[in-house]
LOTORFI-920469 format. One record per atom (N, C-alpha, C): x, y, z. Coordinates in steps of 0.2 Angstrom, whole numbers, plus 5000, padded with zeros to 4 digits. Each point is the difference from the previous one (the first is absolute). Layout:
N
XYZ ...
//
This chain:
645
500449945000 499650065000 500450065000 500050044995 500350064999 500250025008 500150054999 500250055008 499650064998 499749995005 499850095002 500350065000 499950044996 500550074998 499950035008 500050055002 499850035008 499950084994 499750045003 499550044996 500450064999 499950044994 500550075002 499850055003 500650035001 499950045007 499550074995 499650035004 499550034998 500350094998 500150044996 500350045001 499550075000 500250075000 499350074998 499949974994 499650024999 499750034992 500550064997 499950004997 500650054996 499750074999 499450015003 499950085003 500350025006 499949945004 500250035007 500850005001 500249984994 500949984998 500350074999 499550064998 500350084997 500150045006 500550034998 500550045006 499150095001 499749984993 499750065002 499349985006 500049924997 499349995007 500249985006 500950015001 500250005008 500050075002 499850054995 500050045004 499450035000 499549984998 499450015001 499849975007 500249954998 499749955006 500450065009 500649994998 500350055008 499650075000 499950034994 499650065001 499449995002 499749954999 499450005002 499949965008 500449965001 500349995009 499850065005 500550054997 500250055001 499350065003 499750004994 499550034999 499449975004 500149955002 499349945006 500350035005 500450025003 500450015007 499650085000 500350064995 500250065001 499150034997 499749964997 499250034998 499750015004 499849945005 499649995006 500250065003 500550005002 500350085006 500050054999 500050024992 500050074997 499149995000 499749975000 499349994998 499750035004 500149975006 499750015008 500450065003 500250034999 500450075001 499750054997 500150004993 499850074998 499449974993 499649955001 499549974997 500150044992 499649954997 500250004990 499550074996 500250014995 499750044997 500450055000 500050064997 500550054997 500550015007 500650035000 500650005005 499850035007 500149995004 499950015007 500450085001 499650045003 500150065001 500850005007 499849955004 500649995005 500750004996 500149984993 500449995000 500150054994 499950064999 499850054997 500550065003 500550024996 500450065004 499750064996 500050065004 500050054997 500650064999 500050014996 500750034998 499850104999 499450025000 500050074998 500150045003 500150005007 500550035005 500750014998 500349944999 500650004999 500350044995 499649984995 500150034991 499850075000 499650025004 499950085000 500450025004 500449995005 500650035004 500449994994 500149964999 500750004996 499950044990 499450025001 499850034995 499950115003 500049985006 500250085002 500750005000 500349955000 500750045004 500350004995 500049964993 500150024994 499950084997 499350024999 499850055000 500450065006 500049975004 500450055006 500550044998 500449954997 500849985003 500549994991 499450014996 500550014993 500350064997 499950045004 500550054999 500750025005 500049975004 500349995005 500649945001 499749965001 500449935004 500550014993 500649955003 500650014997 499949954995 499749925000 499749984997 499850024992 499850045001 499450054994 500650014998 500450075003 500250054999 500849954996 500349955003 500549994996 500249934996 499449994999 499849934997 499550004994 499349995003 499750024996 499950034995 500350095004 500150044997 500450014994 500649965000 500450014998 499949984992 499649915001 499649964996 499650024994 499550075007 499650034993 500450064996 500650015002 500250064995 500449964996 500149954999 500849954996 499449994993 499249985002 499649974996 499850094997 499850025004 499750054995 500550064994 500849985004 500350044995 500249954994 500049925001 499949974996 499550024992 499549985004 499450004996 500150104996 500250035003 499850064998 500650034992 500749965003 500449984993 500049954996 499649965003 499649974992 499450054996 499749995003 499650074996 500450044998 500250045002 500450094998 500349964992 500649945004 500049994994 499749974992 499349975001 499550004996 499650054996 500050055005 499850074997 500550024996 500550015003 500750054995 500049954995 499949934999 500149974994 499550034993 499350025003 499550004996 499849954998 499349994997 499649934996 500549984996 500250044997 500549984992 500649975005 500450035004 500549965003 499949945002 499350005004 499949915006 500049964994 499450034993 500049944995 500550004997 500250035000 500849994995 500649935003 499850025008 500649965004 499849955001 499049995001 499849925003 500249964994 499950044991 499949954995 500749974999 500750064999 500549974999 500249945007 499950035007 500049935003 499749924997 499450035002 499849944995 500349964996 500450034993 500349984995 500449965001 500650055006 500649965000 499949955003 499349985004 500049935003 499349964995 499950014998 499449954997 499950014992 500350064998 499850014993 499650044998 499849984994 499750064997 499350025001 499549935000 499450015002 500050025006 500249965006 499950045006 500050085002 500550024996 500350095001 499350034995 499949964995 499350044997 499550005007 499749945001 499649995005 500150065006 500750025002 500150015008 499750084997 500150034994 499950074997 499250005001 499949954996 499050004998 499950005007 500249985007 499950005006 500050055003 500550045000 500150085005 499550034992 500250024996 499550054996 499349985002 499749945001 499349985003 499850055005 500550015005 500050015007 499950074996 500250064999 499850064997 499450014996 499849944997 499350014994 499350015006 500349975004 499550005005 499950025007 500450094998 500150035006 500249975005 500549965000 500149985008 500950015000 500450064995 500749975001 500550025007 499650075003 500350035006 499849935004 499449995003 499749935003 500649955001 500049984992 500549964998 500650005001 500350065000 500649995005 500350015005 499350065005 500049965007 500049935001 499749964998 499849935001 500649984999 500450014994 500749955000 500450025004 500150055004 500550045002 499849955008 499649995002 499849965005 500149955000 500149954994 499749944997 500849995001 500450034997 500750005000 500349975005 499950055006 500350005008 499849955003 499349985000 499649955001 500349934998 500049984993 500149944998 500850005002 500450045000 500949985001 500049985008 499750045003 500049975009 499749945000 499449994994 499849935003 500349964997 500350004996 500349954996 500749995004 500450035005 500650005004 499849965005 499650035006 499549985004 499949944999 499549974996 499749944996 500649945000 500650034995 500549954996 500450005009 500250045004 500349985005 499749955005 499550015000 499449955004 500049934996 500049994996 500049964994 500749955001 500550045001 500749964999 500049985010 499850045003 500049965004 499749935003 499150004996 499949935002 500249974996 500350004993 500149984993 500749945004 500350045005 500749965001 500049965008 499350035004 500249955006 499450005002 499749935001 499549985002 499850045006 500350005007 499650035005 499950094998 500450014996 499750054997 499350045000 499949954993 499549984995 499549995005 500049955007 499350005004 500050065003 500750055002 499750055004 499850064996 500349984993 499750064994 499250014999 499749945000 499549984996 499450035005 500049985005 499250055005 500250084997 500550044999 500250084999 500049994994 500049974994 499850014994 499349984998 499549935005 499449995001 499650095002 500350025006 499750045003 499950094995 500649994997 500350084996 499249984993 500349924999 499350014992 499350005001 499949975007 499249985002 499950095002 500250025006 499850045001 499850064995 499350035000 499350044995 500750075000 500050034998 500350074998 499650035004 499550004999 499550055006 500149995007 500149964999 500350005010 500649995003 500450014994 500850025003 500150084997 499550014998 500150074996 499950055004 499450005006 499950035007 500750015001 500449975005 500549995004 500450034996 500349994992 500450044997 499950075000 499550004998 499650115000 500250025008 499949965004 500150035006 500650025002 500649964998 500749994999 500350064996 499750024993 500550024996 499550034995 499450025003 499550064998 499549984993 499950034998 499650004995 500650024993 500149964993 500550014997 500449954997 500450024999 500249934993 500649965007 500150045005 500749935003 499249935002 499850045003 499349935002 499849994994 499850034994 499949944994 500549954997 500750035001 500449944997 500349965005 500050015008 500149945004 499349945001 499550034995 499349965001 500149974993 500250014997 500249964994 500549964999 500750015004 500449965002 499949945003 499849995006 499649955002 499449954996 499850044996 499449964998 500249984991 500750014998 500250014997 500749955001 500450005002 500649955002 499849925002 499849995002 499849915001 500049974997 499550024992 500449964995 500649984999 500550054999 500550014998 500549965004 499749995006 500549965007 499849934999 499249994997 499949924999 500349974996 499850044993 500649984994 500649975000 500350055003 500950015000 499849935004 499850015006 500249945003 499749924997 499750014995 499649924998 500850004994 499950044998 500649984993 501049995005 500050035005 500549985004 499949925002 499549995003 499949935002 500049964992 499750024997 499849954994 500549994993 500950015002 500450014998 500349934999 500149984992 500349925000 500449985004 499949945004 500649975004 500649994996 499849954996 500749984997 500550084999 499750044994 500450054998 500450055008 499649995007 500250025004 500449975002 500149925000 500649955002 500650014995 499850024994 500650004998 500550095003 499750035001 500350085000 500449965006 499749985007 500149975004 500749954999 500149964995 500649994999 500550014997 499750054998 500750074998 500350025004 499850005007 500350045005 499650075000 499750014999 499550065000 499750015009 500250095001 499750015007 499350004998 499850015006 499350025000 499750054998 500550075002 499750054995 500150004991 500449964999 500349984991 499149954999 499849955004 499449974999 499650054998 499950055005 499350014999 500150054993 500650055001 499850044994 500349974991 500349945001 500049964992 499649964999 499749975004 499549945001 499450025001 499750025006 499649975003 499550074997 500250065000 499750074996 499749994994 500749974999 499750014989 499449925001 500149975002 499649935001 499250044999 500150035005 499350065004 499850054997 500250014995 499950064993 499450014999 499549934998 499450004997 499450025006 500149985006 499850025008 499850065000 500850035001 500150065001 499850064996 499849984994 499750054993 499550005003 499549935002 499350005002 499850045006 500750005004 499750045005 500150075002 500250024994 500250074998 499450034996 499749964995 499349994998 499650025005 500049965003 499350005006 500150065004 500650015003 500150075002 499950044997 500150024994 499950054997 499150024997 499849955000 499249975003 499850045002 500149975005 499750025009 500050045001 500650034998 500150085003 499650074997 499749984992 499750024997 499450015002 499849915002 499350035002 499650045006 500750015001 499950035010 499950084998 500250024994 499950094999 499350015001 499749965000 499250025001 499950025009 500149935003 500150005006 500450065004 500350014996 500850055003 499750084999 499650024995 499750055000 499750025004 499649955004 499550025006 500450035009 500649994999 500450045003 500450054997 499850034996 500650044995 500450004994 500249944999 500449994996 499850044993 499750024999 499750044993 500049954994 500250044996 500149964990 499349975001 500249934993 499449984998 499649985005 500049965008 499849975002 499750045002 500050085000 499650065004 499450034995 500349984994 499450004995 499549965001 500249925001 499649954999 499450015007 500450025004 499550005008 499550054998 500450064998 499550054997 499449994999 500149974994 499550004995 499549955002 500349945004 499549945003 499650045005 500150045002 499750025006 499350044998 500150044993 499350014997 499749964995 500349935001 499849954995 500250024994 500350024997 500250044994 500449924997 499949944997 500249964998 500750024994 499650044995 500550024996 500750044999 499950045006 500450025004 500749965004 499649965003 500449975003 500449954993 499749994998 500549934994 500350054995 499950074999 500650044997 500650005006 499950005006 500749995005 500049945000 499949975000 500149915000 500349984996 500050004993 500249994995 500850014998 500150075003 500950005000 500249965004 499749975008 500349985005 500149894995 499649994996 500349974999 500549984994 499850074997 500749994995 500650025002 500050035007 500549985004 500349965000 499649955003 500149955002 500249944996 499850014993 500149974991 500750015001 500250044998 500650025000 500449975005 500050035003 500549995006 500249905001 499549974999 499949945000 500449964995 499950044993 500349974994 500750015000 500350075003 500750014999 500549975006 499549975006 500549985006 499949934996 499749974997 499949914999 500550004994 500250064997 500450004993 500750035002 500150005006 500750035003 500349945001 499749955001 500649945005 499849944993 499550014994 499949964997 500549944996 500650064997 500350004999 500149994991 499550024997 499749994994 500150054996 500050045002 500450084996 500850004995 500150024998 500650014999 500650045004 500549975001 500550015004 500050065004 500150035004 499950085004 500550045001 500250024995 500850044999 500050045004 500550025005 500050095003 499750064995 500149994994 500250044995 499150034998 499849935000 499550024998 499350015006 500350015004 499450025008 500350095000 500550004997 500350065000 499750054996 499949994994 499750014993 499550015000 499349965005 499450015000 500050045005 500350035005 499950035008 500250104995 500549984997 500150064995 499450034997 499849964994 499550014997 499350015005 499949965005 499550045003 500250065004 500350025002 500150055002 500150064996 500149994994 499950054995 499250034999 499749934998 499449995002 499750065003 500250015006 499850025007 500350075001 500550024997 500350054999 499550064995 500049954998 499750044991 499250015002 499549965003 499550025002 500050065006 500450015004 500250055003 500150084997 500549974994 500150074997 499350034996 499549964997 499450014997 499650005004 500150015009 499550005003 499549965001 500049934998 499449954999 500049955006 500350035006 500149965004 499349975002 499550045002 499349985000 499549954996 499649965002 499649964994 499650074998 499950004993 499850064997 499249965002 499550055002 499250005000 499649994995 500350034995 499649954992 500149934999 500349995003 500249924997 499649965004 499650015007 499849965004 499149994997 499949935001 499549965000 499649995006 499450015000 499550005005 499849925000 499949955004 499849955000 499349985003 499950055005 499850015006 499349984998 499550014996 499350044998 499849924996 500549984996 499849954995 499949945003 500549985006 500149935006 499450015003 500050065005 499150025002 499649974996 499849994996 499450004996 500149934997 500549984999 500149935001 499749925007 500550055005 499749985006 499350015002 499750064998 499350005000 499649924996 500150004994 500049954998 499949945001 500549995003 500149935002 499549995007 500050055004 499650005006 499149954996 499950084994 499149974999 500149964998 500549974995 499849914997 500449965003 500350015005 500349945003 500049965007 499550065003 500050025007 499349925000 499850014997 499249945002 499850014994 499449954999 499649984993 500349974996 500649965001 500349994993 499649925001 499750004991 499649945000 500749925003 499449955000 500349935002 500750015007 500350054999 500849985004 499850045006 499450055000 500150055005 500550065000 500150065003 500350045001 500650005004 500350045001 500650005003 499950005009 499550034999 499750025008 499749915005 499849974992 499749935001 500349955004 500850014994 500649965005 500249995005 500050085001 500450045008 499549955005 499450044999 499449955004 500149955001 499949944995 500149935000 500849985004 500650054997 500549975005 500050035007 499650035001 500150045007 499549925004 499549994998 499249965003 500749934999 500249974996 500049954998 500749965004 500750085000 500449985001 500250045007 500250045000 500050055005 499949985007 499250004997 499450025009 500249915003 500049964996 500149945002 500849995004 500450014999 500750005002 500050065007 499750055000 500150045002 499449975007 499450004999 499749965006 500349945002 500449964998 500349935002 500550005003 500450054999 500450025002 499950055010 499450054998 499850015006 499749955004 499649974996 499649955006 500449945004 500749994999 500249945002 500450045008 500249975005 500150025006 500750045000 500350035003 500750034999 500449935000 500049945005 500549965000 499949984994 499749994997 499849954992 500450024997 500150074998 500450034996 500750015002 500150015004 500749995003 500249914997 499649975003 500149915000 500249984992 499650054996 500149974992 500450054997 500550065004 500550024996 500749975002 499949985007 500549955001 500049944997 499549974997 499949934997 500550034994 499650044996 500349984992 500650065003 500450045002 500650005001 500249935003 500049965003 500349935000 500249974995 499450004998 500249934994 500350034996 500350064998 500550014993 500750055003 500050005009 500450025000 500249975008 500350055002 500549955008 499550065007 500349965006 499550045006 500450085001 500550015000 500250074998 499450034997 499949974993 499550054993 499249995004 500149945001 499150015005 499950045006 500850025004 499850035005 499850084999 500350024993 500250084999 499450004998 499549954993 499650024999 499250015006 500149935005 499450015007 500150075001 500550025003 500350075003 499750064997 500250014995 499850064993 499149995000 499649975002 499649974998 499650045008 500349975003 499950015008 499950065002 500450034996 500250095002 499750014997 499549994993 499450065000 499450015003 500249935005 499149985005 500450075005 500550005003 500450035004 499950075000 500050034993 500250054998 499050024999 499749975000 499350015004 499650014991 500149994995 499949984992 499949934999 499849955004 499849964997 499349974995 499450044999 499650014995 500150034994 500350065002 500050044993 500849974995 500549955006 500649964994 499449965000 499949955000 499549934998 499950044994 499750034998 499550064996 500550004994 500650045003 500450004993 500649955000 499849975002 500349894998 499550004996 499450004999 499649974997 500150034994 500150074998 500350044994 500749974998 500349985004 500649994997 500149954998 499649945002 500249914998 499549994995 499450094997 500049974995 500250034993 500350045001 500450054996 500649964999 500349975004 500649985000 499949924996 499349985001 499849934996 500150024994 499450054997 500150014994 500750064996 500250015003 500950004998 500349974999 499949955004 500549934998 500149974994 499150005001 499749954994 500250034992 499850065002 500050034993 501050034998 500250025005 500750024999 500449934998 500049935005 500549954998 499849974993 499350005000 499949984990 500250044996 500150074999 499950054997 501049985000 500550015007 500449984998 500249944996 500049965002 500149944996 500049994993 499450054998 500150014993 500150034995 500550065004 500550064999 500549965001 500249975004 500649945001 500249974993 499549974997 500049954994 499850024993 499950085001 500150034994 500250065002 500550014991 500350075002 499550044998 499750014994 499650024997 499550055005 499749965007 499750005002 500350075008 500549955001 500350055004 500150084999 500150004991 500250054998 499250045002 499650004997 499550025000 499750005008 499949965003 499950035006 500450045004 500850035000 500550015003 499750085001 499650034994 499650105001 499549995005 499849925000 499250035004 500149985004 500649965004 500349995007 500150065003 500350034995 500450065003 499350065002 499650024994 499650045002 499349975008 499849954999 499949985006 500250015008 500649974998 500750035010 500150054997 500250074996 500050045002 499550064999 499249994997 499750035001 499750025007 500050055002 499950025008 499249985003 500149975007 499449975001 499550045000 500050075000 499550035000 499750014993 500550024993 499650004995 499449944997 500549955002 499449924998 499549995006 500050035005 499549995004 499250034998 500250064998 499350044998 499649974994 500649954995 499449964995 499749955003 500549975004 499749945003 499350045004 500250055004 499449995004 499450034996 500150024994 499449994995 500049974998 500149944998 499849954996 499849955007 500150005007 499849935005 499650045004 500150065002 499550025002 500650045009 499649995006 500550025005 499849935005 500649995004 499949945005 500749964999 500049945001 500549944999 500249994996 499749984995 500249964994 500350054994 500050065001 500750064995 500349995005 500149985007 500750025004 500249934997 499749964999 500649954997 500050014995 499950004995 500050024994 500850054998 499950055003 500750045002 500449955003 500249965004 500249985004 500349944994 499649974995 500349954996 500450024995 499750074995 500450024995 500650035004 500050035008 500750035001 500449965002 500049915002 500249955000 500349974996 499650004995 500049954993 500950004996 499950064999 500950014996 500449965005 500250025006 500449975005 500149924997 499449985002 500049914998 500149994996 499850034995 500149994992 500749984997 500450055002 500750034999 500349925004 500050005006 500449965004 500049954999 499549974997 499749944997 500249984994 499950054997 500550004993 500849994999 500250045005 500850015001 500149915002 499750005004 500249925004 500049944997 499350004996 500149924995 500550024993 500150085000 500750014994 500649975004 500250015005 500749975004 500149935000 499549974998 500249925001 500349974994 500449955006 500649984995 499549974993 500650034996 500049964991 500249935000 500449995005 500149925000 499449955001 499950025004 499349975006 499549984994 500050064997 499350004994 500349964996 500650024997 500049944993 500049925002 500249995009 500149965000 499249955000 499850025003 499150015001 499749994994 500250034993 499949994992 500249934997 500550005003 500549934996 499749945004 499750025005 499749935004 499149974999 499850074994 499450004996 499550035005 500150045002 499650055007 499750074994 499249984999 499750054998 500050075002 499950044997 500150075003 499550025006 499449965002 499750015006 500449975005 500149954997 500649955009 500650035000 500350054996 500650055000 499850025006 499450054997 499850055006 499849995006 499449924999 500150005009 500649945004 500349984995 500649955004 500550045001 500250064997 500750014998 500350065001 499450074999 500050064997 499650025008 499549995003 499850035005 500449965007 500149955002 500549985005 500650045001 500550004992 500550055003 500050064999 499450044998 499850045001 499650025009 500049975004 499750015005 500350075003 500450015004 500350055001 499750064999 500150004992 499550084997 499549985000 499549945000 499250015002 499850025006 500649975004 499750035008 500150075001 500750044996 500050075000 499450024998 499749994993 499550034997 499250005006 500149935004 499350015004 500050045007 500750045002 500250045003 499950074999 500250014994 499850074997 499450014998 499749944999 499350014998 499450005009 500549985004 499750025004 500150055003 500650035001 500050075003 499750074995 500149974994 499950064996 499150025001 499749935003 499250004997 499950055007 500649975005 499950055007 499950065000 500650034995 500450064998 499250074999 499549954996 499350034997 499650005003 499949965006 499450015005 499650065004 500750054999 499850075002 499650034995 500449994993 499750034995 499149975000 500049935004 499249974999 499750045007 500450045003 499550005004 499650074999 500650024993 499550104999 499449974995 499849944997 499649994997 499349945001 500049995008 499749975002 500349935002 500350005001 500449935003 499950005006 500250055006 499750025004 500849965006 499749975005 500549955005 500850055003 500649954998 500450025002 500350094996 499849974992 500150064996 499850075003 499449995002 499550075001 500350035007 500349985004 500350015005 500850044998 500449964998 500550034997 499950064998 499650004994 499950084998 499650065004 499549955005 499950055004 500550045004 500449955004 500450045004 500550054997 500349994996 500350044994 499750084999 499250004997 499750074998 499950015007 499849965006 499950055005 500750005004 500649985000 500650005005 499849985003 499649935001 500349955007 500249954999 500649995003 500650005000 499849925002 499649995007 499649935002 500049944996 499250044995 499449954996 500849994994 500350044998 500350004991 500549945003 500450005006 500749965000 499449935003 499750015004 499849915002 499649984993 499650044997 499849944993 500550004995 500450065000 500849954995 500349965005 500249995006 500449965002 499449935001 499550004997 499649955000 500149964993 500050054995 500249974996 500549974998 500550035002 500749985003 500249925001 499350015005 499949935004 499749954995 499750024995 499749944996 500449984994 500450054999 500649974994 500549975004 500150025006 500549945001 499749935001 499549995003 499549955000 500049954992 499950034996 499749974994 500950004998 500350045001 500749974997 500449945004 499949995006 500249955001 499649934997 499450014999 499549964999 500149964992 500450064998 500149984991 500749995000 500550035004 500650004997 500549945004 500049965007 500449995001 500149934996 499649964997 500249964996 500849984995 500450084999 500750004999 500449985003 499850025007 500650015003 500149935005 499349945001 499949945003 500449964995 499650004992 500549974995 500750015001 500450065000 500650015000 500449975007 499650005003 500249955009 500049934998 499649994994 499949915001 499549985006 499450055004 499849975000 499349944999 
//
């Protein structure tokens, strides 16, 4: 008789074998212990006022002593101070010198620049781009605004690339960078822009340290992703050549980081852009003082005759920094930088002596009357009644009932522990207890900070504004990735999107959806949109050519290219892109709150027009509190991969 086998020993199922349901399981241990006693304490439902700090005492003392003591303290007087006169006579010899050039001189210098870096189309382009700016009365505007735009983007691009090579080269860096670059990007402009004005008055030093900040973090994420994302091998070899450290970084590891570095000079020069709108409302003048203008009597067509220079600004400026490192020109002789700086300057010279330094009044074009009557337009046929699809207002509605109010009541009705419980869940499972503790905490401080309704409110604006940016920016990438054709042609309407200023595009949207939540997203997605676009695009360009043909030769269609081969090692920039697309969607929440958005946004801007100092800094530092939240929530997945664990 045979023998009896003895039976095999019985093992988990291969779900309870995943390192992620070990940690569900201890989280949710954890959570049996600590619910019960948070429950019976301070009982479920919106956050317990016991555990509620009030900070308006404090914020308004320290908001008189401010006001006190800025003329006085030594502080002010040899710091500060010092700070605002460094920027203003900055900015004031950029200008002077812009005026003394004349129209004819700035267009004579931007196009020859242009040339000697990109050619010949571009220098046409950079010309047909300042001369625009004159056809449509805006050229003094226009060079107040560069003359800003100038001082502004070189500090932040310093600032930025310095911050950048820091985390770029040492890890503990990099963690203690990253909360001051979360905090510089999340944080609204409006509610660091109190505290500046308080600081250093009304006027362009608070307009370009408010741009600086909200403006350099790209610049510091980039450097630092294209630092980190430098070939090993060719780093091993510099490496045994005997190469210091500083020989690494500047023949190696820089040039490696070239394509980064463009991008984040790109984005800087963005960013910085579209803060002239923002910047005016403290002083800064130029276009973004026209644009405020003119928005404040609804005057639409107004406003997009300032708008419009600020992004062919921004045209410009974008094309000639991406064509500086491209490499693609012909060789750059001293000889010939010399040649163009001449000629325009004769340029410059020669329109001085015929006194044409002024954009001459006859040449200017009124835009202003014909966009009205357009926008009017669009309002009676498109606002409602349109057969079968409904109207624009239809939408807003249907997204508001369908998506919105849903998220946003589910979000309130569930207990304070609940939410606390399921942002420590999903920071777990894609990241380490470090990332789950920062995000509880961040999360915890807005119950603390005594905003816990009106954040739920704009979480619910933001997860879905940031849903549909994903959706539509990651695809829209991918196949600008996989054509150029494609890329080409979207690379104008990127630009005019990011640097159209959020208030010009605000005033159609809120005619065409009406006022409430669903334009604050709306704004909130188009001012997103380019970031993701771009990042996403750049990222599946960077993957190895090896990888791919190897992928080809092994008979891997073009869809399994892209989801086996092209988005894994692309991860990296995906997770950058869902970081910028969440702070950015953050960036706009103020803007949703002047249009009915209402929550944390409406707070912000309140404390602003009225000076308190209290309401403006706890709802920005609330939402402070929610970008660090949702970045832990999305991001730490690099940094556990890069652990092995």
């Amino acid at each position: 008789m045979a023998a009896i086998s003895a039976p095999a020993p019985r093992t988990l199922p291969a779900v309870l074998r995943k390192r992620a349901v070990h940690k569900l399981l201890l989280l949710a241990a954890v959570a049996a212990v600590l619910v019960p006693l948070a429950n019976a304490r301070w009982a479920s439902g919106t956050w317990p006022d016991a555990l509620t700090v009030d900070l308006t005492d404090p914020l308004s003392r320290a908001s008189d002593w401010i006001v006190d003591n800025r003329d006085s303290h030594p502080l002010f007087l040899y710091f500060f101070g010092h700070v605002s006169n460094v920027v203003v006579l900055s900015v004031r010899a950029v200008y002077l010198v812009l005026l003394a050039a004349g129209w004819a001189g700035v267009t004579a210098l931007g196009a020859l620049v242009a040339w000697r870096v990109a050619g010949l189309r571009l220098a046409v382009g950079t010309a047909v781009a300042f001369l625009a700016c004159g056809v449509l009365g805006m050229w003094v505007a226009t060079m107040q605004t560069l003359a800003l735009m100038v001082v502004a983007v070189l500090a932040s691009v310093v600032v930025g690339a310095l911050l950048g090579l820091a985390a770029g080269l040492s890890d503990r860096l990099d963690r203690a960078l990253r909360p001051l670059l979360d905090t510089m990007q999340v944080l609204p402009a409006y509610a660091y822009l109190l505290p500046v004005v308080m600081i250093f008055g009304m006027g362009v030093p608070a307009a370009v340290l408010a741009t600086v900040v909200y403006a350099a973090p790209p610049m510091a994420r980039l450097t630092a992703l294209g630092l980190r994302g430098a070939d090993k091998s060719v780093l091993e070899a510099v490496d045994s050549l005997g190469a210091t450290a500083r020989q690494r970084l500047l023949t190696a590891r820089i040039p490696l980081a070239r394509k980064e570095l463009l991008l984040g000079l790109n984005q800087t020069i963005m960013m910085a852009l579209s803060m002239a709108v923002i910047a005016s409302v403290i002083g800064a003048g130029g276009l973004g003082d026209r644009v405020y203008q003119a928005l404040a009597s609804v005057d639409v067509g107004a406003a997009l005759a300032a708008g419009i220079p600020i992004v062919l600004l921004a045209v410009v400026l974008d094309r000639v920094t991406a064509a500086a490192g491209s490499g693609t020109p012909e060789p750059r002789r001293t000889a010939g930088w010399a040649y163009a700086l001449v000629a325009a300057l004769a340029v410059a010279v020669a329109g001085r002596l015929l006194g044409r330094l002024d954009w001459p009044d006859a040449w200017v074009v009124q835009i202003a009357q014909p966009v009205n009557r357009a926008v009017d337009w669009m309002t009676a046929h498109l606002y409602s009644g349109v057969p079968v699809i409904g109207g624009t207002a239809d939408w807003a509605a249907h997204f508001t009932t369908w998506v919105l109010d849903p998220v946003r009541d589910g979000l309130q009705w569930l207990p304070w522990w609940s939410v606390l419980l399921l942002v420590a869940a999903l920071a777990w499972l894609i990241g380490t207890w470090r990332t789950t503790l920062t995000a509880v905490l961040a999360m915890a401080a807005i119950g603390v900070l005594g905003v816990w309704e009106p954040a739920l409110d704009t979480l619910s604006q933001v997860l879905a504004a940031v849903a549909v940016t994903l959706v539509i920016g990651v695809a829209t990438g991918i196949a600008a990735a996989r054509s150029d054709r494609l890329d080409r042609a979207l690379r104008p309407v990127l630009d005019v999107f990011q640097t159209m200023p959020q208030f010009v595009y605000l005033i159609p949207v809120v005619a065409l959806f009406g006022v409430g939540r669903a334009p604050a997203v709306a704004a909130a997605v188009v001012y997103a949109l380019p970031a993701v676009v771009r990042i996403t695009a750049q990222g599946l360009r960077q993957v190895d050519p090896a990888a791919l043909e190897s992928s080809h030769s092994l008979g891997a269609t073009s869809w399994q290219q892209l989801r086996q081969v092209q988005l894994p090692l692309a991860r990296p920039a995906l997770l950058l892109a869902v970081n910028q697309g969440v702070v950015l969607v953050l960036a706009v929440v103020i803007i949703g709150g002047l249009v009915g958005g209402g929550a944390l946004g409406y707070d912000a801007v309140f404390g602003l027009a009225q000076g308190d100092l209290a309401t403006g800094l706890v709802a920005g530092a609330a939402i402070v509190c929610l970008g660090l939240m949702l970045d832990r929530v999305t991001q730490p997945t690099e940094r556990r991969a890069r652990k092995g664990a």
